[in-house]
matplotlib code that plots the C-alpha trace (Angstrom):
import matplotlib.pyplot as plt

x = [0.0, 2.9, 5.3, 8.4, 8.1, 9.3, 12.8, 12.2, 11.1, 13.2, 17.4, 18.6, 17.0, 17.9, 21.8, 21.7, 20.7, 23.0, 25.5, 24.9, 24.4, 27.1, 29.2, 30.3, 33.5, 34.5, 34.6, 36.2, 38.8, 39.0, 38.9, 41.2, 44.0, 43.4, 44.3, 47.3, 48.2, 48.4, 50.3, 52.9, 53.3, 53.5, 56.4, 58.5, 58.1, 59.3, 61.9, 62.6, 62.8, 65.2, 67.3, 68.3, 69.1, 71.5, 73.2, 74.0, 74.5, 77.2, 78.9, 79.0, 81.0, 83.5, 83.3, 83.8, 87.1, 88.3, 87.4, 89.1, 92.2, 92.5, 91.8, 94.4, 96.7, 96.0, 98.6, 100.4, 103.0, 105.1, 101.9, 99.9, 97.8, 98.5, 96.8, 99.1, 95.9, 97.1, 96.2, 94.7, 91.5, 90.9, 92.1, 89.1, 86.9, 87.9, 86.0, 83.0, 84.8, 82.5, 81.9, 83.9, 85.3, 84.8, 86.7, 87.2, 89.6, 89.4, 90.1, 88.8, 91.8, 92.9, 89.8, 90.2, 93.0, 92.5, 90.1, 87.5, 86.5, 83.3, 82.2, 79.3, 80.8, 77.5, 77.0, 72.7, 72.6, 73.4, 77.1, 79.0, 82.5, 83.9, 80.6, 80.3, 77.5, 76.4, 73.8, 72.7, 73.5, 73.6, 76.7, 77.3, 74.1, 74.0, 73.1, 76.3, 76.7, 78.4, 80.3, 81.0, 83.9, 84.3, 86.8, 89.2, 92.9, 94.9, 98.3, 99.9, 100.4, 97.5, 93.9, 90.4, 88.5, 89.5, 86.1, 87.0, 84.2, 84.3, 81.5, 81.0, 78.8, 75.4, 76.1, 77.3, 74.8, 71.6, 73.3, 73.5, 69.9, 68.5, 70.1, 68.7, 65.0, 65.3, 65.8, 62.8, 60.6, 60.8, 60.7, 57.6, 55.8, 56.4, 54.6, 51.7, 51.6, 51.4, 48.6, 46.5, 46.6, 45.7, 43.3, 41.2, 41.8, 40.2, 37.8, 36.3, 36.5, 34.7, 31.9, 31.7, 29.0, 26.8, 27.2, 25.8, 23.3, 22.1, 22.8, 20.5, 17.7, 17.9, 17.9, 14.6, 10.9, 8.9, 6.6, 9.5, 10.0, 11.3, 14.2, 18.1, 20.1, 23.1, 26.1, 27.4, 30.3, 29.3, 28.9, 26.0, 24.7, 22.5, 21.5, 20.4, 18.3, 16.4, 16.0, 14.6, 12.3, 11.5, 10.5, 8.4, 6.1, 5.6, 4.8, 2.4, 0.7, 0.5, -1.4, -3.6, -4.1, -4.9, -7.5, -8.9, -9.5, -11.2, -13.5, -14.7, -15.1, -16.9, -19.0, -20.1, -20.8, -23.5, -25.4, -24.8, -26.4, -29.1, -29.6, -29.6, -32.4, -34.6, -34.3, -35.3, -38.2, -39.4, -39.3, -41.5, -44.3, -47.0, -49.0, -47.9, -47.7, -45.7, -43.8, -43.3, -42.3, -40.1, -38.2, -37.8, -36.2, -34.2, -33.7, -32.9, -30.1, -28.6, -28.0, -26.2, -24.3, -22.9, -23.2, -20.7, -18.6, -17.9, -16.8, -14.2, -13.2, -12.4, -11.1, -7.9, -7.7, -7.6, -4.9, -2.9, -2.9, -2.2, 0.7, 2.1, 1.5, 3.5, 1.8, 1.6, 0.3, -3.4, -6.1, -9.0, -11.6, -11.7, -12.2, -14.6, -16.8, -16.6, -17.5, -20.5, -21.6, -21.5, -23.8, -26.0, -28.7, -28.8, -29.2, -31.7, -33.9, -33.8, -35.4, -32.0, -30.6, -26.7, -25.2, -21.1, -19.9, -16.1, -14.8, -11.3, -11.0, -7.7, -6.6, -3.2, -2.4, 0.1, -2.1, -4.2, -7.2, -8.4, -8.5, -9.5, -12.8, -13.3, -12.9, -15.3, -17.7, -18.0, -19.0, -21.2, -23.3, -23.2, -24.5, -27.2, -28.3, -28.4, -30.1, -32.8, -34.4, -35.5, -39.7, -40.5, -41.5, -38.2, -35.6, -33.3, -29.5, -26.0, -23.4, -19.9, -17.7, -14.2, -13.0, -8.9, -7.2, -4.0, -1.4, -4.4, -7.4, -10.8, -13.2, -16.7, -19.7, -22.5, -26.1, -29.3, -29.9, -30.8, -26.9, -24.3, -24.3, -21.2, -19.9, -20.8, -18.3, -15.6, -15.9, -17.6, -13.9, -13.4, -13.6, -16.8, -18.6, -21.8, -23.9, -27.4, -28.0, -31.1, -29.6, -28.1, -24.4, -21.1, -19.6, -16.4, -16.7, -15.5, -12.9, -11.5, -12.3, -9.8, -7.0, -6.8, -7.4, -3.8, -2.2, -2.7, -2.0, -4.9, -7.4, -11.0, -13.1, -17.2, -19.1, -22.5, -25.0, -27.4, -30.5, -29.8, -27.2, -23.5, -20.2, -17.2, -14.3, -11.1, -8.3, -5.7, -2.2, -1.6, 1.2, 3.4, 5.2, 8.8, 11.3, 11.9, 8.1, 6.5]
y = [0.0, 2.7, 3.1, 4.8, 8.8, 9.6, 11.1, 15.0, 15.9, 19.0, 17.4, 20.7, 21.8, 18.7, 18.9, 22.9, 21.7, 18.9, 21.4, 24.2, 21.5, 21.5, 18.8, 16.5, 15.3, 18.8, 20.2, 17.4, 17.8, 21.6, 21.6, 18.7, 20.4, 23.9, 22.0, 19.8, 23.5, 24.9, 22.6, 22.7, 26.1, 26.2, 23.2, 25.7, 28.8, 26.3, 25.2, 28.6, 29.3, 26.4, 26.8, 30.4, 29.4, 26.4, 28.7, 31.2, 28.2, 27.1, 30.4, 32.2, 29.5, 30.4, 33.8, 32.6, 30.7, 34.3, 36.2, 33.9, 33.9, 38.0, 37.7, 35.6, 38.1, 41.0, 42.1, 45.4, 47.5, 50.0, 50.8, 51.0, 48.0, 46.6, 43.8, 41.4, 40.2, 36.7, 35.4, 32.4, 34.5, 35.8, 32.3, 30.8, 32.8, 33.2, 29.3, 32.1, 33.5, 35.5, 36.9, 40.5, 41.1, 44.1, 44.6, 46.9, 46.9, 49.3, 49.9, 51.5, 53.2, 54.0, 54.1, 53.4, 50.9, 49.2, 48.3, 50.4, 53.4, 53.9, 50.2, 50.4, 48.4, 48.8, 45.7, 44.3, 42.8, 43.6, 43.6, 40.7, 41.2, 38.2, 36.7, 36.9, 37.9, 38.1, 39.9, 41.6, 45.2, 47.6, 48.7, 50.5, 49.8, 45.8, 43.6, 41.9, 39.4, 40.7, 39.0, 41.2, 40.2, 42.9, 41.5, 42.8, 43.4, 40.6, 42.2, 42.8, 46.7, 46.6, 48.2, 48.8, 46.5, 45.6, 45.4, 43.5, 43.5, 41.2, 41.7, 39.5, 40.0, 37.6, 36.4, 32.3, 31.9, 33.1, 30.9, 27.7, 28.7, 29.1, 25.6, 23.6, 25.4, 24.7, 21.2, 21.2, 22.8, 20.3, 17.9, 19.1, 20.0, 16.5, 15.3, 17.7, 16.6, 13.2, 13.9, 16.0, 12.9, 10.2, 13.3, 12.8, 9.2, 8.6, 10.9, 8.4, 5.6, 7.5, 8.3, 4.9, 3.7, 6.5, 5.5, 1.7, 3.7, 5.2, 2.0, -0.1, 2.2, 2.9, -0.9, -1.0, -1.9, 0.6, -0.6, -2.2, -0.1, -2.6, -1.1, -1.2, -3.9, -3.6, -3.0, 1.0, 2.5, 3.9, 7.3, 6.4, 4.3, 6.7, 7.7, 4.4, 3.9, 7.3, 6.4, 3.0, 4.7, 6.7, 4.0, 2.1, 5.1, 5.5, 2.1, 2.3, 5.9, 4.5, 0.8, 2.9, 5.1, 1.9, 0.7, 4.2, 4.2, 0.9, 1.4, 4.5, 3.8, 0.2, 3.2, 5.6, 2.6, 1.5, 5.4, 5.6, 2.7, 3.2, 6.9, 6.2, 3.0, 5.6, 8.1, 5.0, 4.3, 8.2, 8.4, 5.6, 6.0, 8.1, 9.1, 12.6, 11.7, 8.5, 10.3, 12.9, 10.2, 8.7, 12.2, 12.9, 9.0, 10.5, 14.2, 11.9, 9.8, 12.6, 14.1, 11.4, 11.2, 14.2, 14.0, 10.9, 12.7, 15.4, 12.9, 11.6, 15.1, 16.1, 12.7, 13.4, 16.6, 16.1, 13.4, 15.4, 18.0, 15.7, 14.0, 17.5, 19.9, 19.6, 19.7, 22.3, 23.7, 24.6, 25.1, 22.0, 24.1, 26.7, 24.1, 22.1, 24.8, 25.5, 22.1, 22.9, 26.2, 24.3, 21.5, 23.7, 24.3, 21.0, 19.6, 21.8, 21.4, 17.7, 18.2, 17.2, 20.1, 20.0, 21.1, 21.5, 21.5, 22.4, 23.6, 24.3, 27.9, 26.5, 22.6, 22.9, 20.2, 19.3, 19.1, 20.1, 22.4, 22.3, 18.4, 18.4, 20.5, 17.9, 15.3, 16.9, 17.9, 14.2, 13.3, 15.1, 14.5, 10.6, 11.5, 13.8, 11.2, 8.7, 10.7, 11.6, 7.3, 7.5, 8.0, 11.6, 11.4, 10.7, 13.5, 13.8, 15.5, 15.2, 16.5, 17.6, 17.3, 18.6, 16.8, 17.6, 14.5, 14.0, 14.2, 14.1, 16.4, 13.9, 14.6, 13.2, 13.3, 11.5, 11.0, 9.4, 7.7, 4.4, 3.3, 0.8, -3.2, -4.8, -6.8, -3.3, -1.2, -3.4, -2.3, 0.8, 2.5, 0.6, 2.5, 2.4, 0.1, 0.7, -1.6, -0.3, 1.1, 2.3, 5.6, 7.9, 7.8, 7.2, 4.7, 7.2, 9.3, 7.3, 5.9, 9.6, 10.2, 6.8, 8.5, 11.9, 10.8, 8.1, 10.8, 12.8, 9.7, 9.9, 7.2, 6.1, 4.4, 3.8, 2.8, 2.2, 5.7, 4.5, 3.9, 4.1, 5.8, 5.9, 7.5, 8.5, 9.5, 11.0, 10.7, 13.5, 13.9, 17.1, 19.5, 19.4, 23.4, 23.3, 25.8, 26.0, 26.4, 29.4]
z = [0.0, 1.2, -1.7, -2.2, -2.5, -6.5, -6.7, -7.2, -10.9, -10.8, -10.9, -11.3, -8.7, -6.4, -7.6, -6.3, -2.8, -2.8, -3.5, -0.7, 1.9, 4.5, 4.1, 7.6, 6.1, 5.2, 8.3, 9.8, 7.4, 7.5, 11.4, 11.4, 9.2, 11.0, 13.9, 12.5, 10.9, 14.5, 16.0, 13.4, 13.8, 17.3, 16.8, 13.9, 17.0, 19.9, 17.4, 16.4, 19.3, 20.9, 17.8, 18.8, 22.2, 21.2, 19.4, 21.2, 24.3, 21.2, 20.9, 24.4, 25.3, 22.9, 24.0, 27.6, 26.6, 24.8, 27.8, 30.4, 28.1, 28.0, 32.1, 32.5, 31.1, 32.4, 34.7, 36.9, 35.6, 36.9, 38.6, 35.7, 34.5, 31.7, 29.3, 26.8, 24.6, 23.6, 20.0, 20.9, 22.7, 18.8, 17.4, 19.3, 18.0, 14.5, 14.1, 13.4, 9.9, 8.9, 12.0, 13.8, 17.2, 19.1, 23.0, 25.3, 28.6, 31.2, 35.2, 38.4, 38.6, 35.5, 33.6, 29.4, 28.6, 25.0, 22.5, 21.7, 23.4, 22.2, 23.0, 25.7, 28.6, 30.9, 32.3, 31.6, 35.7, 38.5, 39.0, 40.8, 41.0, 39.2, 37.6, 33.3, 31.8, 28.2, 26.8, 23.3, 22.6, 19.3, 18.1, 15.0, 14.0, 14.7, 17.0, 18.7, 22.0, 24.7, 27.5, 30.1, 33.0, 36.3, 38.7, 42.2, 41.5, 42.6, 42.3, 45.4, 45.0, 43.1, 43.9, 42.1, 39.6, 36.4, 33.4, 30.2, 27.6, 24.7, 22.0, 19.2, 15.9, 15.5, 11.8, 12.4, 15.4, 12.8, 10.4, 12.8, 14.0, 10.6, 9.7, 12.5, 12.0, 8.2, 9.0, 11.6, 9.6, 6.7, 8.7, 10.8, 7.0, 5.9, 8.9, 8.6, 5.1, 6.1, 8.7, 6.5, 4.0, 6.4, 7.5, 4.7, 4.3, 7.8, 7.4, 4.6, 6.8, 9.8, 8.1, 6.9, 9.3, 8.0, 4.5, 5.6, 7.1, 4.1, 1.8, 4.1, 4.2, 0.4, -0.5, 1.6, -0.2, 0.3, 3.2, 5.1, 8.3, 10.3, 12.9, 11.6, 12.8, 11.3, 13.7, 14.1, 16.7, 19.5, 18.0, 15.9, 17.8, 19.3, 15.8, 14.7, 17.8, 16.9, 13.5, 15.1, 17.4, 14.4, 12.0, 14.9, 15.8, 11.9, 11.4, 14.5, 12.8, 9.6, 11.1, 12.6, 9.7, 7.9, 10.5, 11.2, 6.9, 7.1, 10.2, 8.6, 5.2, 7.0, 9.2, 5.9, 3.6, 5.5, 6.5, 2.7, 1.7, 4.1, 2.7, -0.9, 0.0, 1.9, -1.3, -3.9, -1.5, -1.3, -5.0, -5.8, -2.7, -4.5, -1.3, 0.3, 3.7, 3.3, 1.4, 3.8, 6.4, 4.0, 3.8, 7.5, 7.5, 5.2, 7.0, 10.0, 8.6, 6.8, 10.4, 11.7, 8.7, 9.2, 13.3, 12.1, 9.8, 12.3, 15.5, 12.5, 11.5, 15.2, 16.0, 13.4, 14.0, 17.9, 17.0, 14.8, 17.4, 20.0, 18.0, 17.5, 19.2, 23.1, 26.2, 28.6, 32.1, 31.9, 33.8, 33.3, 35.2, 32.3, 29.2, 31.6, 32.3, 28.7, 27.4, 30.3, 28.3, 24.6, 25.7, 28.1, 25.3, 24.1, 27.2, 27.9, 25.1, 25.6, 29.6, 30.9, 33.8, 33.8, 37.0, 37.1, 40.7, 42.3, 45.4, 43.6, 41.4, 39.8, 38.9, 36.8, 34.8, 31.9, 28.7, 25.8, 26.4, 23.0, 23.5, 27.4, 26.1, 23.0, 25.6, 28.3, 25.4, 24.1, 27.5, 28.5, 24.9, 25.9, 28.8, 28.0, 25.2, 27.7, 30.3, 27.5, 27.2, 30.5, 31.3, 31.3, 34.7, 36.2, 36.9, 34.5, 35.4, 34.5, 37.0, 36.1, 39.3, 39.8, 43.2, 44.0, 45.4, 46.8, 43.4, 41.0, 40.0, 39.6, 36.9, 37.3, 34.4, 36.3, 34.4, 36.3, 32.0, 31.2, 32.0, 30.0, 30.7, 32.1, 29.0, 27.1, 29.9, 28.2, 24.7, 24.5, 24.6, 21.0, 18.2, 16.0, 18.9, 19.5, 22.5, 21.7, 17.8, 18.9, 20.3, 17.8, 17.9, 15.9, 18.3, 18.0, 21.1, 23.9, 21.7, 21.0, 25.2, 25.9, 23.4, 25.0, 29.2, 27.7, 26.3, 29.3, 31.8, 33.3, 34.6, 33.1, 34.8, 33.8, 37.4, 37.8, 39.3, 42.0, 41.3, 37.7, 35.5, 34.8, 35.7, 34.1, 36.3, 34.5, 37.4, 35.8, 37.9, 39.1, 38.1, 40.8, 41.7, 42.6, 43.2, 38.9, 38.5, 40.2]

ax = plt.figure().add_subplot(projection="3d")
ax.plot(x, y, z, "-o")
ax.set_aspect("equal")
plt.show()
């Protein structure tokens, strides 16, 4: 019966929106490579970085070695200090051939001695008389390392501090630095490379579960919703289950879809039949007033026709709604008392009094006023009808009672009619069941009355009304306030 909906008539229309849909495995793989792109450049910086430091780790100690050296020959005089600058100190650094040497000697005492005047001998820390420093400093318009040496005279007749200042240009440590990046960063590219290619490799293989998703449900017959029982990782697990839960409330809509259709088509065929029998007998009578009678048979089936077309009408549309449309806090007095208002005329007309009684101004509930008022409203007409068979000399009145209970609300419609048998109290919540056809009815409103008290998880129960009569009593939990609901 259910087929397969037809692919869309319109491809170019279909290929657009398959082209501006977001694709899952591109933003894996575009957040997955951002990512991969981030940490390889935070790996070049730390490199970078650790590249500068080895260097100049590398180098300062040849500048150490220099410095001890021209230290170690600094001596006294004829009183005056004097320094004998040996040629290993420059031989130890001229390993660095492309680099230049800049120093500068000086004293306490005696102040300038060699080098170069003009050479800043400032020390970057603190001073501590016999602890080197080194430390980066312009000079002549480049950057150049410094080790700086301050140390006490140890010369007997000696006094004051002697400052030696050794500079040394930055051209072989940026060349050793930019040699052990270079090799860092190619390596670290080929990596990310790698990564971003086994990236999008992976990314096909994660999504592969999806795929068999989509393959299973394609390969499908049309009317098979049966749930998915192929096996899926835990991540779409979840997804599977939904689909099954999915599938399972569909199949349950569309059965009863399928026996809604046939009850009523099996409920119209035969007020149809009947209707379209009482015409063909009106046409061929030939005295007025039988054929007047045969017309108000005819007047009177065409109202339950439609008295049955109607209890179908609101029956989907309180299901739709129902199936929809979420529940939420309401007040039952208001759509009771309204239901009350709707029926009051009819009632009325028919001898029947209709009383509504309640202690309570408020009863909050979770639910549906549209459909609590259909529900109440299909009530109280059975039990009007009802109350109407009974001898005209006996009272006839149907009470609507609101009674609160401890965690429900309780919802009585008590009539003093003719009342409903025991094996009828079993079926009379069935849809199209009828236990007496001579009282004019659909046999759909208690049906409808059992869907909305289930969807509202409430109670129905049908007891007997002495001496004669029956009740209905809807048992509806209470909303329950907490400190997140005031």
């Amino acid at each position: 019966m259910w087929r397969k909906l037809p692919q869309p008539t319109n491809a170019l229309e279909h290929s657009l929106d398959y082209q501006h849909s977001p694709s899952l495995r591109g933003r894996f793989i575009v957040v997955g490579s951002f990512t991969i792109i981030l940490i390889a450049a935070l790996a070049i910086k730390l490199v970078f970085d650790y590249s500068e430091r080895l260097a100049d780790i590398s180098y300062d100690r040849l500048l150490r070695s220099a410095l001890l050296q021209m230290d170690e020959n600094v001596g006294q005089e004829k009183g005056e200090i004097t320094i004998d600058i040996p040629w290993s100190a420059f031989a130890t650094l001229a390993q660095a051939s492309e680099d230049r040497v800049f120093y500068k000697v000086e004293s306490s005492s005696q102040g300038f001695i060699t080098g170069y005047y003009d050479l800043d001998s400032t020390p970057a820390l603190p001073v501590e008389q016999g602890s080197m420093q080194f430390f980066d400093r312009q000079y002549s318009g480049e950057t150049l390392r410094f080790a700086w040496l301050e140390r006490y005279m140890t010369e007997p007749d000696a006094s004051g501090t002697v400052r030696i200042v050794l500079a040394h240009t930055r051209l072989s440590r940026e060349e050793m630095a930019a040699s052990v990046t270079q090799r860092a960063v190619e390596l670290i590219t080929l990596v990310a490379l790698v990564s971003i290619v086994l990236l999008v490799i992976g990314s096909q293989l994660v999504l592969r579960p999806l795929h068999r998703i989509e393959k299973e449900l394609e390969d499908r017959t049309p009317g098979d919703l049966t749930p998915l029982t192929l096996k899926t990782p835990r991540e779409t697990y979840h997804l599977k289950m939904v689909i099954n839960d999915f599938m399972k409330r569909l199949q349950t809509n569309l059965e009863e879809l399928e026996n809604y259709t046939g009850n009523a088509a099996h409920q119209l065929r035969t007020p149809i039949a009947s209707l379209k029998a009482l015409a063909e007998n009106a046409r061929d009578i030939g005295k007025p007033e039988e054929q007047h009678q045969a017309l108000e048979k005819i007047i009177q089936q065409c109202e339950a026709l439609s008295d049955t077309v109607s209890f179908l009408l609101n029956q989907a549309l309180i299901s739709h709604r129902l199936q929809s449309k979420a529940l939420g806090l309401i007040d039952i007095v208001q759509p009771i008392q309204e239901s009350c208002r709707a029926q009051a005329l009819t009632a009325f007309r028919k001898g029947v009094m209709l009383s509504f009684e309640t202690d309570i101004e408020e009863a909050v509930i979770v639910g549906d006023t549209m459909a609590i008022e259909q529900m109440m409203q299909n009530l109280i007409e059975n039990a009007v009808r009802y109350s109407d068979l009974v001898s005209s000399g006996e009272r006839k009145e149907v009470i609507i009672r609101i009674t609160p209970l401890p965690n429900v609300y309780r919802v009585q419609v008590i009539d003093q009619g003719v009342g409903i048998s025991d094996i009828d109290k079993q079926r009379v919540f069935e849809r199209f069941y009828r236990g007496r056809y001579d009282i004019p009815g659909s046999g759909v409103g208690l049906s409808l009355v059992k869907d909305i008290a289930s969807h509202h998880k409430a109670d129905v129960v049908l007891s007997d009304t002495e001496p004669h009569g029956t009740t209905v009593t809807v048992d509806f939990p209470a909303f329950q306030y907490t400190g997140d609901h005031l």
